[in-house]
N, C-alpha and C positions, 0 to 999 in steps of 0.2 A: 392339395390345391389342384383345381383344375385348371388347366390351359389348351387353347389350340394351337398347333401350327401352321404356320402358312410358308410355304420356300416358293420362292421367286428366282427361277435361271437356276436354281439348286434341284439336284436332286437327293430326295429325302430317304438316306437310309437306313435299316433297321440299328447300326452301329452310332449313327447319328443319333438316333432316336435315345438309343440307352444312354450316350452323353450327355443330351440334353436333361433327360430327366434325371441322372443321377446329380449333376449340378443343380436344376433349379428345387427338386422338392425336400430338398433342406431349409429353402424359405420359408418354410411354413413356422419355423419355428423363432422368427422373427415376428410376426404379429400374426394373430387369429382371425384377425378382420377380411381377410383374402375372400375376396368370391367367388372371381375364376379371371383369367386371363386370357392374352393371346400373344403369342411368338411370330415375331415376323423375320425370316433368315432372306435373305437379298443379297446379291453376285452381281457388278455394276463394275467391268474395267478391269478386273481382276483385284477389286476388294471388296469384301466381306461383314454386312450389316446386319447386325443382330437389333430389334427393335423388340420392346417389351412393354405390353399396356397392361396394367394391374386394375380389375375396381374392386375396391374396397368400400367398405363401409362408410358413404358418407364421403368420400375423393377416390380421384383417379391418380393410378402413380403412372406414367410417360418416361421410361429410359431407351438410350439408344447408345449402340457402339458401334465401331470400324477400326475394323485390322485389313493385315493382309491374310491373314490366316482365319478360315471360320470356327474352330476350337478358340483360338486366342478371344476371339472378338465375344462369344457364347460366356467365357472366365471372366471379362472383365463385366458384361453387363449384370452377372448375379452379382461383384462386389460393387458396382453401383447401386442394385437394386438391394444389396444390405444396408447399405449406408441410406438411404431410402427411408425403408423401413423402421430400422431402427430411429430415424427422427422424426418419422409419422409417430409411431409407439410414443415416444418420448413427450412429443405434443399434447395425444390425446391423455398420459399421465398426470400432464403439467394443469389441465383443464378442469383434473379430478379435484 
């Protein structure tokens, strides 16, 4: 899957970079329909907004999270964007 980044008030490091992607490119293996993405990381107050827009085939998936920690907030928005996923998948099966 591809994606970009975008960090706002963050500074985006190479350590940052490998957590990001060791986390998200396991979604891939939630649906094939992925087309590319984009990562929005955001620093507001001293918390921590991870924002993720998915287009797929045919919709757009819109998740978003908030910690105080930018690691915590990056872990929760991939198990929303599984759970996501997996009832996109589920949908277009149910269609079949």
């Amino acid at each position: 899957m591809k994606y970009n980044i975008v960090a706002r008030n963050i500074e985006l490091t190479d350590s940052l970079k490998d957590y990001i992607s060791k986390r998200l490119d396991s979604l891939d293996r939630y649906s094939r329909h992925i087309i590319n993405g984009e990562l929005i990381l955001e620093e507001l107050r001293g918390r921590y907004t991870a924002e993720m827009v998915l287009k797929m085939k045919g919709n757009t998936i819109a998740v978003k999270a908030e910690k105080k920690d930018l690691y915590q907030s990056i872990d929760e928005l991939k198990d929303i964007l599984k759970k996501q996923l997996t009832k996109y998948e589920d949908k277009l099966r149910e269609r079949k």
